[in-house]
C-alpha positions in Angstrom: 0.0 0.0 0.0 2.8 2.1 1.0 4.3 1.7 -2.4 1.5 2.5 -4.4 1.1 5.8 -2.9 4.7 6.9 -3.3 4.1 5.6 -7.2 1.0 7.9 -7.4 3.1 10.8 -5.8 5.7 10.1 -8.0 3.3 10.1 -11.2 1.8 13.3 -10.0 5.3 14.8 -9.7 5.7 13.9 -13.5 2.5 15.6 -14.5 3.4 18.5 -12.7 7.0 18.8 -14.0 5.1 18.3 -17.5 2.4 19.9 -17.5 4.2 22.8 -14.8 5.5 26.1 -16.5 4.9 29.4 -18.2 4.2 28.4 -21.9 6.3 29.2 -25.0 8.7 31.9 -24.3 8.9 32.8 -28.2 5.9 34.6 -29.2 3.2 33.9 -32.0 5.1 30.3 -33.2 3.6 29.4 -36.2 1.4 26.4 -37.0 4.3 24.6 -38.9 7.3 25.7 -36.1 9.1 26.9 -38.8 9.4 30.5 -37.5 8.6 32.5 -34.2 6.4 36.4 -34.6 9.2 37.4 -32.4 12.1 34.8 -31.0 12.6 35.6 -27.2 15.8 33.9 -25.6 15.2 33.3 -21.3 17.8 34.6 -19.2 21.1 32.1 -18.8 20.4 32.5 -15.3 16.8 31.8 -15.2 17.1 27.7 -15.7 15.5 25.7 -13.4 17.9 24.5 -10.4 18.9 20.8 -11.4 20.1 22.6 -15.1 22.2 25.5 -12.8 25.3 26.9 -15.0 24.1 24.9 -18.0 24.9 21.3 -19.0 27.8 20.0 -21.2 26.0 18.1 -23.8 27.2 15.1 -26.2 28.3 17.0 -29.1 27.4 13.4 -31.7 24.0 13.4 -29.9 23.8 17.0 -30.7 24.5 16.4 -34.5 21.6 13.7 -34.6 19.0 15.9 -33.5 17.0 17.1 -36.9 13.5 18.3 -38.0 10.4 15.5 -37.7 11.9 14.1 -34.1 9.0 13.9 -31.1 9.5 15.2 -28.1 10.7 11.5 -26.3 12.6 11.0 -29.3 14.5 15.3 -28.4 14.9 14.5 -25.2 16.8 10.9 -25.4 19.7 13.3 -27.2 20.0 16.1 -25.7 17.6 15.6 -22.4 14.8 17.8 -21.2 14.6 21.6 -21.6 16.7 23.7 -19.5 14.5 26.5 -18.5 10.4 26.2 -16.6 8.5 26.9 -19.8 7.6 23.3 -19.4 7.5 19.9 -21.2 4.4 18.4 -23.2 2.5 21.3 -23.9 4.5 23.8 -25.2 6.0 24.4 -28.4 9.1 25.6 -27.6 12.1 23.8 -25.7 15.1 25.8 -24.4 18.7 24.9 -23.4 22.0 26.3 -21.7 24.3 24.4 -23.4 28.6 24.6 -22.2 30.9 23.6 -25.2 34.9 23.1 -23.8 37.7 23.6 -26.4 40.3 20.6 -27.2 43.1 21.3 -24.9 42.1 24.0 -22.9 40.2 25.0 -19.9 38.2 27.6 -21.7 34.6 27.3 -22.4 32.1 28.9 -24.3 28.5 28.6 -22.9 26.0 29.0 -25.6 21.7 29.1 -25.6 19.9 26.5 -28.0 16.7 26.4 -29.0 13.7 24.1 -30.5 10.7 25.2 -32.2 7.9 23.1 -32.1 4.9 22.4 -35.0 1.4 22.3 -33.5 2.0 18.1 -33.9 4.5 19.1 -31.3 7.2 17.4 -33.8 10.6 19.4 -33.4 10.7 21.8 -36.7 13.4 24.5 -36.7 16.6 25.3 -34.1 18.4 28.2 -33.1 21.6 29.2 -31.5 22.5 32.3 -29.4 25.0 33.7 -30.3 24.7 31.9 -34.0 28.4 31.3 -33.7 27.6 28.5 -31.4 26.3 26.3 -34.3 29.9 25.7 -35.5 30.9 24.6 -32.3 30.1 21.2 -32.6 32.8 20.7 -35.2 35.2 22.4 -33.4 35.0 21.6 -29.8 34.9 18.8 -27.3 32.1 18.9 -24.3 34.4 16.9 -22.1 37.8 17.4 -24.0 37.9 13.2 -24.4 38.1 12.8 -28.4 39.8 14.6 -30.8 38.0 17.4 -32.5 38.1 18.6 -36.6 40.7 21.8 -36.8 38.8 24.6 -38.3 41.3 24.3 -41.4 39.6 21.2 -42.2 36.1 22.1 -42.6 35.1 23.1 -45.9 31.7 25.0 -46.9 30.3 25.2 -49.9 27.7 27.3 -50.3 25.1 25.6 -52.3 23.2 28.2 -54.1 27.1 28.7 -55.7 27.9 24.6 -56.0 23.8 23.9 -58.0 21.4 25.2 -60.1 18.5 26.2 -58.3 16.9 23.2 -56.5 18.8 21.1 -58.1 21.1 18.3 -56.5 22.5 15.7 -59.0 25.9 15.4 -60.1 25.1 17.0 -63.5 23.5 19.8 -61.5 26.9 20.9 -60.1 27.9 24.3 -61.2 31.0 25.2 -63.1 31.4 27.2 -59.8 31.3 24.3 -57.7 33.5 22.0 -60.0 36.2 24.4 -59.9 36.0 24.2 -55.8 35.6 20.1 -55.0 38.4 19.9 -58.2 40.9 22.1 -55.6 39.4 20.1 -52.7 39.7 16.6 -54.5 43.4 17.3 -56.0 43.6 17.6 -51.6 42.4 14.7 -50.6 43.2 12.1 -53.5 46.1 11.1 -51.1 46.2 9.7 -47.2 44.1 7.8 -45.5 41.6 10.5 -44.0 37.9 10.0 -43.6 35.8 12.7 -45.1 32.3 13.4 -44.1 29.8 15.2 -46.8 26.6 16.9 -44.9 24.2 18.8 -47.1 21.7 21.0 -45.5 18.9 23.4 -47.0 17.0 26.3 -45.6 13.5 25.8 -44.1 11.6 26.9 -47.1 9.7 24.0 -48.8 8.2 20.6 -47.9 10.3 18.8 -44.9 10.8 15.8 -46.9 11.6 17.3 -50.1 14.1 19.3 -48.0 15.8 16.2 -46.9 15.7 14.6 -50.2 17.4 17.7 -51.4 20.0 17.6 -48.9 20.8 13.7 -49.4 21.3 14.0 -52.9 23.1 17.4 -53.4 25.6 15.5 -50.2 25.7 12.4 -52.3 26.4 14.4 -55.5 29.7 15.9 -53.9 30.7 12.6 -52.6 30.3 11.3 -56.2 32.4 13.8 -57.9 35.1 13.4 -55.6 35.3 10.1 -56.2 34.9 10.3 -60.2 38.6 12.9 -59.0 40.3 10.3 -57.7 39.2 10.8 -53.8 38.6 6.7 -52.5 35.4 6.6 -52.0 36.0 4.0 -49.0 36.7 6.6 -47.0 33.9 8.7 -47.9 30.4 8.9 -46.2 27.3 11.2 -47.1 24.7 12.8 -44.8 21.1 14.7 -45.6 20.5 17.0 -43.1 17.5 18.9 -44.1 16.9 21.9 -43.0 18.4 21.2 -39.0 21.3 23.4 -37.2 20.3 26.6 -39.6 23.1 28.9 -39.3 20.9 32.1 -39.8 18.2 33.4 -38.5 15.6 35.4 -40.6 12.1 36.9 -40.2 9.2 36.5 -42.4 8.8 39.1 -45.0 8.7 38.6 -48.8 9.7 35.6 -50.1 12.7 37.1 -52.5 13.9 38.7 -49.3 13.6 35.6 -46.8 15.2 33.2 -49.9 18.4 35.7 -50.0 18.8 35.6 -46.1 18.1 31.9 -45.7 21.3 31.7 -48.1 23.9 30.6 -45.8 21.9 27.8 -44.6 21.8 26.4 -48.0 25.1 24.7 -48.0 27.1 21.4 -48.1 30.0 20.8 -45.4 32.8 18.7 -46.0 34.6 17.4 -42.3 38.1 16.1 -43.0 39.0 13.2 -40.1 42.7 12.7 -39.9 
């Protein structure tokens, strides 16, 4: 008897801490969670005790997270938001995330955030400062594996590397063959594994987005190979339209496509 109240107590607990908070700090989040009528960021102080200073997160669990996941599928990465707007019935998560360089005691705390649709599937992420998105190439949360150097990173920006929704091998630009010929006459020798990650903006259909993304990643990895780059030690990611690395508000379309333009772009991670 005794342990079937202290399991109710415990399940009311759990209701609370779900259903407990103040609601979306962001306001007017649109249907599709693809954009906020004004993005509001919660004070780095104001997280909840047991999130205190921030956490230091798995920087591969990190790169996993994408548009589509639930809210259980969120919070098995990267764990449960840091801040009291609450859990299940908001549409907007927030974290206080600590990212520590390789070799050094210096670290770089940085806010993240997850915008919700109203299926309360995560739709579109955002970093504060936006500098913080490149930190999961270059940093380590706990210093205990090697990180990328900067140096070998590579960006391409695809509006330059494709014609305009565009994403097969053919499709590359004389533009972009000049850049992946420099890259590939790079790479043709060692033994160091490259990592192809294509990403598009959050205009457009979500899976059309990240069939975009797989094939413009898979058309790089392709022409490297047809260059003379093994393709053994090649592998190819779609990314959709997750870790955008600009921010934009609505307005026209023309306008919102030429912002969104750095988020339309294909990363190449050399591994040593």
């Amino acid at each position: 008897m005794k342990h079937t109240k202290k399991m109710q107590v415990f399940a009311l607990a759990l209701l609370a801490l779900g259903m407990g908070g103040c609601g979306n700090v962001s306001r007017n989040v649109a249907n599709d969670g693809h954009a906020a009528g004004e993005l509001v960021w919660p004070a780095p102080e104001a997280t909840t005790p047991m999130h205190k200073g921030g956490t230091f997160p798995n920087s591969a669990d990190l790169r996993q997270v994408h548009a589509g996941l639930n809210k259980q599928q969120l919070s098995a990465l990267i764990g449960y938001p840091h801040f009291s707007e609450g859990v299940w019935g908001v549409r907007e998560w927030n974290y206080l995330f600590n990212f520590r360089k390789a070799d050094t005691s210096e670290v770089t705390v940085c806010q993240y955030k997850v915008l919700f649709d109203e299926n309360k599937l995560a739709r579109s992420f955002y970093w504060k400062p936006e500098s913080c998105a490149a930190l999961l190439e270059h940093t380590s949360p706990v210093a205990a594996a090697p990180t990328v150097p900067a140096q070998q990173k590579r960006v391409l920006s695809a509006d330059a590397a494709f014609a305009f929704d565009k994403g097969s091998v053919a499709d590359i630009s004389p533009v972009g063959r000049d850049e992946l010929d420099k890259l590939a006459s790079q790479l043709r020798d060692g033994d160091a594994r490259i990592h192809i990650a294509g990403y598009t903006d959050r205009l457009g259909a979500i899976a059309h987005n990240q069939s975009l993304s797989q094939q413009r990643a898979d058309a790089v990895r392709d022409y490297l190979a047809s260059r003379g780059v093994s393709a053994n030690r090649m592998t190819s990611e779609g990314r959709g339209e997750a870790f955008p690395v600009k921010e934009c508000p609505n307005g026209s379309r023309a306008q919102l496509i030429a912002c969104l333009a750095p988020n339309r772009r294909v990363e190449i991670t050399v591994r040593e």
